[in-house]
MIFI-53861 format. One record per residue: x, y, z of N, C-alpha, C in turn; residue in one letter. Coordinates in steps of 0.05 Angstrom, whole numbers, plus 5000, padded with zeros to 4 digits. Last residue first. Layout:
XYZXYZXYZa;...
This chain:
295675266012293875436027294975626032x;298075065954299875035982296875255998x;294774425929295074675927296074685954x;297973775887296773935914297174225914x;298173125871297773435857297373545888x;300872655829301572765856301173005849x;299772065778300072365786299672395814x;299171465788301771525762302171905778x;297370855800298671045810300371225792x;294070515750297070455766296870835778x;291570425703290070405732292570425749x;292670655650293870435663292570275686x;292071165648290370905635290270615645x;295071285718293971365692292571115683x;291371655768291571345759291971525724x;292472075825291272055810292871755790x;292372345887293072185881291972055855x;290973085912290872805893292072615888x;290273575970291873345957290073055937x;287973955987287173805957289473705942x;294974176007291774166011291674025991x;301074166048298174206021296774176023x;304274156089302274286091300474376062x;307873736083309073976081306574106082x;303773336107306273376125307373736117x;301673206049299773346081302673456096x;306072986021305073276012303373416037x;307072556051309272666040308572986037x;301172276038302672406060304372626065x;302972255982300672285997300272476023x;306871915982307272205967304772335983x;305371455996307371556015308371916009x;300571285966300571385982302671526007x;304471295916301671435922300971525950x;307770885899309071105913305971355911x;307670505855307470385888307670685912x;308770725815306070615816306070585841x;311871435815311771125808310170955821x;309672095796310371855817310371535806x;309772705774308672465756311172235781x;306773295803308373125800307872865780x;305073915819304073655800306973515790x;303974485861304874295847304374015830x;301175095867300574855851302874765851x;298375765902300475585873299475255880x;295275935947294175815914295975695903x;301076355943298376265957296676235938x;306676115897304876425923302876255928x;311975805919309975845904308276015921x;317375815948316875965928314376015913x;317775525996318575915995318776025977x;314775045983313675256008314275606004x;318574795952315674975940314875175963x;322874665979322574935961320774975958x;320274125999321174376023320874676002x;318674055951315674025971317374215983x;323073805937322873995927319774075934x;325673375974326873555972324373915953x;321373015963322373215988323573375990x;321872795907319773035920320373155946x;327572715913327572875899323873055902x;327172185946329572375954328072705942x;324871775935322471885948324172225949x;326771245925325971375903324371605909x;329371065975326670995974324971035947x;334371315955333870945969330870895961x;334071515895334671565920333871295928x;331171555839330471775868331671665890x;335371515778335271435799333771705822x;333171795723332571555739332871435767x;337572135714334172245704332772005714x;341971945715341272235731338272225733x;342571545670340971515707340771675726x;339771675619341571705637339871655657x;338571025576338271305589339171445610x;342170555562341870815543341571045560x;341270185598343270255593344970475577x;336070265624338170205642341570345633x;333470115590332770455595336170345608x;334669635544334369915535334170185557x;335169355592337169445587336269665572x;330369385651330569365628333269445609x;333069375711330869475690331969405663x;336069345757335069085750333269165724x;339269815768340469595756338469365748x;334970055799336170215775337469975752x;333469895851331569675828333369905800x;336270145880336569865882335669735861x;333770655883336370585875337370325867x;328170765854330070555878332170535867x;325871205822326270955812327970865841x;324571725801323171685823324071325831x;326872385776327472165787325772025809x;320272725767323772735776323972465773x;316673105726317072865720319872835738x;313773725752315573485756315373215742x;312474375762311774165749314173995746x;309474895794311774685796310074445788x;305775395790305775225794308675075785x;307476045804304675915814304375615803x;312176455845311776175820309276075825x;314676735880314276895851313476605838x;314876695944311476795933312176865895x;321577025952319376805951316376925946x;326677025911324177175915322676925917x;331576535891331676775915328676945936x;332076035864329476195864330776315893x;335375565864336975895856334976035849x;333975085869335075225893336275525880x;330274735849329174975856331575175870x;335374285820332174365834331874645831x;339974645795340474395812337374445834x;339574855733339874895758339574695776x;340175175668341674995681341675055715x;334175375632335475485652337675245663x;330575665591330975445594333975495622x;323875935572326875985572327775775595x;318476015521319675855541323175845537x;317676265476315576335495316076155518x;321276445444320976645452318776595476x;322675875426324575965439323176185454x;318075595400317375635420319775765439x;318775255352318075535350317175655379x;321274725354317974795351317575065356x;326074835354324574585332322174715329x;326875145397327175235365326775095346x;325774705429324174955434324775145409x;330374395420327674255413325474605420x;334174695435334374575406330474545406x;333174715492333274935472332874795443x;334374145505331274295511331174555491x;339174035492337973875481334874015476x;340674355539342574395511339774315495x;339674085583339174395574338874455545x;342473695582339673635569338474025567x;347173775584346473675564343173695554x;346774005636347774265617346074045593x;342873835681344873665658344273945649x;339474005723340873985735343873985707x;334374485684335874115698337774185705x;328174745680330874745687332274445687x;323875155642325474925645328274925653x;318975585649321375685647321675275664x;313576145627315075825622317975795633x;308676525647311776605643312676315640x;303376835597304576565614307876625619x;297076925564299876965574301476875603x;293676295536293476575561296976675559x;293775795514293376035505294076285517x;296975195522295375435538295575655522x;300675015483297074915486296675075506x;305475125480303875135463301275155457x;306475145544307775265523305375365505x;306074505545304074745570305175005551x;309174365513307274235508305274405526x;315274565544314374665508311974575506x;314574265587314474575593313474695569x;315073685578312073865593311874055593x;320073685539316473555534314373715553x;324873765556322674045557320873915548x;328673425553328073445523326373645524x;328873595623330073345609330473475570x;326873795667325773855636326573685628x;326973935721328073635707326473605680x;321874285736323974195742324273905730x;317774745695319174555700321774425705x;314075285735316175205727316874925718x;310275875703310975585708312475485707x;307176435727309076285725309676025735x;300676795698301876555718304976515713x;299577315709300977205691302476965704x;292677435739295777505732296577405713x;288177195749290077255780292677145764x;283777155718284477405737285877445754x;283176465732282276665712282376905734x;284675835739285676125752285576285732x;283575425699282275485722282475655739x;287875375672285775565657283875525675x;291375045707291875395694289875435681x;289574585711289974785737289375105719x;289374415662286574465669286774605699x;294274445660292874625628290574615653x;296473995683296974295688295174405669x;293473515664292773625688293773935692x;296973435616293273515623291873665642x;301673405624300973605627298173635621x;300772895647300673065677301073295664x;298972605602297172645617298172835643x;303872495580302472785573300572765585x;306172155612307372405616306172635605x;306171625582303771785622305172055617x;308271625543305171715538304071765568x;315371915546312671735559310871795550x;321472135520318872215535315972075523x;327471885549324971905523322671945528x;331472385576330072095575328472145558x;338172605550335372605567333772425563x;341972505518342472725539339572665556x;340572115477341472025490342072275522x;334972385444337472275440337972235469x;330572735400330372585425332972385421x;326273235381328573195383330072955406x;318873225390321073385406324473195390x;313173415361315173245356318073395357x;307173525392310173645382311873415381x;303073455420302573505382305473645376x;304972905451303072935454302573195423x;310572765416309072665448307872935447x;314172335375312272525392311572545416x;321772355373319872255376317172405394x;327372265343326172385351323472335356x;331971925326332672255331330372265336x;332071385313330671585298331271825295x;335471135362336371105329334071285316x;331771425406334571475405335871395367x;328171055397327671385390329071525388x;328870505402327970635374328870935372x;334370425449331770495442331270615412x;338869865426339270225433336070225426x;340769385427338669505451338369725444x;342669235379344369175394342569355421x;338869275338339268995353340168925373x;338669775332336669575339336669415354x;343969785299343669905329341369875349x;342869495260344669415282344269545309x;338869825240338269595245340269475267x;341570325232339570375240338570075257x;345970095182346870255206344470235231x;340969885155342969805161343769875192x;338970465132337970285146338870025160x;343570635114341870785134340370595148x;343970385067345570385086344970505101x;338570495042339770185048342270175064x;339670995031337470935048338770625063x;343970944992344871045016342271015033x;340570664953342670574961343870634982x;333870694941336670774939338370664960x;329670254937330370384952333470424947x;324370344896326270184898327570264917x;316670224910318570404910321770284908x;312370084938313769894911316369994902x;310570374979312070094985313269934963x;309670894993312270804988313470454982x;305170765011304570934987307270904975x;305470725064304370405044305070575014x;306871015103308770935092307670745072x;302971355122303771415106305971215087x;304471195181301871205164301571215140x;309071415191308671145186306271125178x;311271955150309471855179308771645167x;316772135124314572055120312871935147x;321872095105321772425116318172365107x;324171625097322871665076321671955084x;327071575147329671565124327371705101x;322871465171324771625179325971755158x;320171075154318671215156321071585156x;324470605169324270735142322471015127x;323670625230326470715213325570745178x;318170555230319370715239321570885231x;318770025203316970135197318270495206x;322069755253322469725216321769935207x;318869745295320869895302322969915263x;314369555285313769825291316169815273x;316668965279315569065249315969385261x;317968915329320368935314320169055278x;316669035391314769095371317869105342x;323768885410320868865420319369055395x;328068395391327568675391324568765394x;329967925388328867985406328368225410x;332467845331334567855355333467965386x;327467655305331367425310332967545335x;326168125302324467975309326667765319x;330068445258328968445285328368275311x;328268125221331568025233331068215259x;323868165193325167945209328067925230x;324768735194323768615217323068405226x;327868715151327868845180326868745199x;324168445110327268305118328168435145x;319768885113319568545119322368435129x;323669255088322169325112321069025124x;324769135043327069235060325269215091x;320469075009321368705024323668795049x;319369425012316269335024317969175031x;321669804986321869845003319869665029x;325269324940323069534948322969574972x;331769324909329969214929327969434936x;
């Protein structure tokens, strides 16, 4: 069998069992198995397909069917010019999510002569924002990813020796900000947290619901728990001038808004991704 009808028969049967974009998610898995970018994949298409591929693919298809997200059955998936390692210890990292490190790159190369910045990300998860600010800022830089999950710790290292970035980002197991002692040592805090209603955790979609952890999903009654909490830390740790940048859920703008005047920021933003939806939370501490 070629790899053209293996890939058609996929994603019929995809498609049968309600599996969303079901050709991608075909395409994807054989792209995989063929150590080839889907782009790439037409060049393979007359091709016969060995035998253990065909059981790979298989294996790959059931688990399709049965909800498990694509990226999780791939092992791995891009985001933004690194292709991070991506499994079940941490959440799958978002196209809004490289826009908030847009926004940090253009804080940080906007402070010219004031040092060696240090950056932190809380709730690294897979490290997508910390390894991606990492790579693409040039300047010398101190990096440093934390979580609460040893697992996803675990998961963040691997992927920082995927992409050659062990020596320039160190990874840390900590519960928020709370084991920063010296205050005034961090110039910006960077966040993707939990931001989801407790209430609305159960009603979502089974692929996130049931695959991804809900450490990394649930904020609390209001979904509001985890910036307040970490607005209070920023105060006794970022120096004058520092930066936070958050990534907020669509309805939650203007209460972050606030949220951030109250702890005394300034140039406070409320920013939209592509989307038009409420997506970034930025503010300097005066």
């Amino acid at each position: 069998m070629t790899w053209r009808d293996t890939i058609a028969k996929a994603g019929a049967y995809l498609q049968a069992k309600a599996v969303p974009d079901p050709q991608v998610a075909a395409e994807l898995l054989a792209a995989r198995l063929l150590k080839t970018g889907r782009g790439t994949l037409a060049a393979h298409f007359e091709s016969e397909v060995p035998e253990k591929c065909l059981e790979a693919m298989r294996r790959g298809i059931k688990r399709l069917a049965s909800g498990e997200p694509v990226q999780y059955v791939i092992g791995e998936w891009d985001f933004r010019h690194l292709t991070l390692k991506c499994d079940r210890r941490a959440l799958i990292p978002r196209p809004e999510t490289e826009e908030l490190v847009t926004r940090v790159l253009k804080y940080l190369e906007s402070r010219t002569n004031s040092g060696v910045p240090v950056v932190v990300d809380v709730g690294t998860g897979t490290g997508a924002i910390v390894l991606s600010l990492a790579q693409e800022f040039k300047g010398d830089a101190a990096f440093l990813g934390t979580d609460v999950s040893e697992d996803a710790i675990a998961l963040a290292q691997e992927n920082a020796a995927k992409c050659g970035l062990s020596d320039r980002v160190k990874f840390a197991v900590a519960d928020g900000l709370d084991d920063f002692d010296e205050p005034e040592c961090v110039d910006v805090i960077v966040s993707n947290p939990p931001y989801i209603e407790s209430a609305v955790c159960d009603t979502l979609d089974p692929r996130v619901r049931d695959y991804e952890p809900r450490l990394a999903l649930d904020g609390g009654v209001t979904g509001l728990d985890f910036y307040d909490r970490y607005l209070g830390d920023a105060l006794n740790i970022l120096k004058p001038g520092g930066a936070v940048f958050f990534e907020i859920g669509e309805s939650q703008g203007a209460a972050l808004a606030k949220l951030m005047a109250d702890y005394g920021f300034a140039d406070v933003k409320i920013e939209k991704d592509f989307a038009g939806h409420d997506r970034y939370a930025s503010g300097v501490l005066a």
